[in-house]
N, C-alpha and C positions, 0 to 999 in steps of 0.2 A: 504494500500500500504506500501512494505515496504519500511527506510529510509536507505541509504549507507552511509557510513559516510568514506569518505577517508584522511587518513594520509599521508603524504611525508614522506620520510626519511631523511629530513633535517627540523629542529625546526628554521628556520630564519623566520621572517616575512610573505616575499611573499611567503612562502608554508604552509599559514595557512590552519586547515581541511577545506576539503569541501564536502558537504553532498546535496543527493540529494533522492525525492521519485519516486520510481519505481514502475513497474505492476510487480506481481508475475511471474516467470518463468524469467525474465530478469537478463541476463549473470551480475556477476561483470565487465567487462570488457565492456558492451554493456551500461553499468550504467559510468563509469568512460567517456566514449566516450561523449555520453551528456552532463555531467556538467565537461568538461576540466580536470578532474583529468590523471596526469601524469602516464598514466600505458601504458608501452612500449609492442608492437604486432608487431613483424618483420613476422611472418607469418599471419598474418590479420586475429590471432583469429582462426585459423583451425588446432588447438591441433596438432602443429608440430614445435612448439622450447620451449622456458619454458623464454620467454622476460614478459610474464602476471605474473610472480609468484606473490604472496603478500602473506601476511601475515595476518591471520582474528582472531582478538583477541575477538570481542565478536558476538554471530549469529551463531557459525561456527555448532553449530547443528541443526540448520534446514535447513542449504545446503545438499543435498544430498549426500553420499559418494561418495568416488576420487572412479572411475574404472580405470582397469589394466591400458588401456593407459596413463591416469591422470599420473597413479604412473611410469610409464615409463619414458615420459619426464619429469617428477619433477626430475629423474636421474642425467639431464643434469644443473638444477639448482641451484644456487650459497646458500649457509649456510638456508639449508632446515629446515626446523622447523615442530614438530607435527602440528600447525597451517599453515602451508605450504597448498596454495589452485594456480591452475592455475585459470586466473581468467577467462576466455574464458570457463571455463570447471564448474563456478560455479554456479549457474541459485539460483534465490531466492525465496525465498517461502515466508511469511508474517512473519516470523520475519524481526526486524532492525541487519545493520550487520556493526562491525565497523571493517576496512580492514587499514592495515598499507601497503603503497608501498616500494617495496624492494628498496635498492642501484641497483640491476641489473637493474629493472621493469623500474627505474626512468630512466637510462643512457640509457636504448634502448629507451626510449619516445624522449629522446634528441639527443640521434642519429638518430632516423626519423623524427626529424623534426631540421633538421642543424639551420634554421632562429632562432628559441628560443634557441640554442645553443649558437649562437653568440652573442643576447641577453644578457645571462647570464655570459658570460665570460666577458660585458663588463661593466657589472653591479658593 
């Protein structure tokens, strides 16, 4: 099984990584959902806004490649990188894959979910 290993975009404390095993074929995004990792889905994962981007620093070769649509709304996404994967669109295969959350990815997790918002601000 492979292991996910997610990063935040903030180095503080409470966004230490969090890392999780998965069954082959299972989205980054469908991985992040399971073990709480902060990855923002304003369209619930149905490859129609670019809130999943991240960032896949290592694995990203045994993800499958981005098709046209991937690479279409990745259009819409904020400081896109060669590493630039949506994560909705990234399905795993048995390598481990370590994924950094974008600053977008993170702030649409907190804008869907207001209650850890306010959380955070009073942190």
């Amino acid at each position: 099984m492979p292991k996910v290993t997610f990063r935040n975009p903030l180095t503080r404390k409470d966004y230490a990584p969090i890392s999780i095993d998965v069954a082959p074929g299972t989205t980054i995004l469908e991985a992040a959902e399971e073990c709480g990792a902060r990855v923002g889905h304003a369209c619930g994962g149905n490859l129609a806004c670019s809130t999943c981007h991240v960032y896949v620093h290592e694995g990203v070769e045994s993800l499958p490649d981005k098709h046209d649509k991937e690479e279409d709304i990745m259009d819409r996404a904020f400081d896109v990188r060669p590493e630039s994967r949506l994560a909705c669109q990234a399905k795993l295969a048995g390598d481990d894959v370590e994924v950094e959350i974008t600053q977008e990815g993170h702030q649409a997790w907190l804008d869907e979910n207001p209650d850890e918002r306010k959380k955070k601000q009073t942190a």
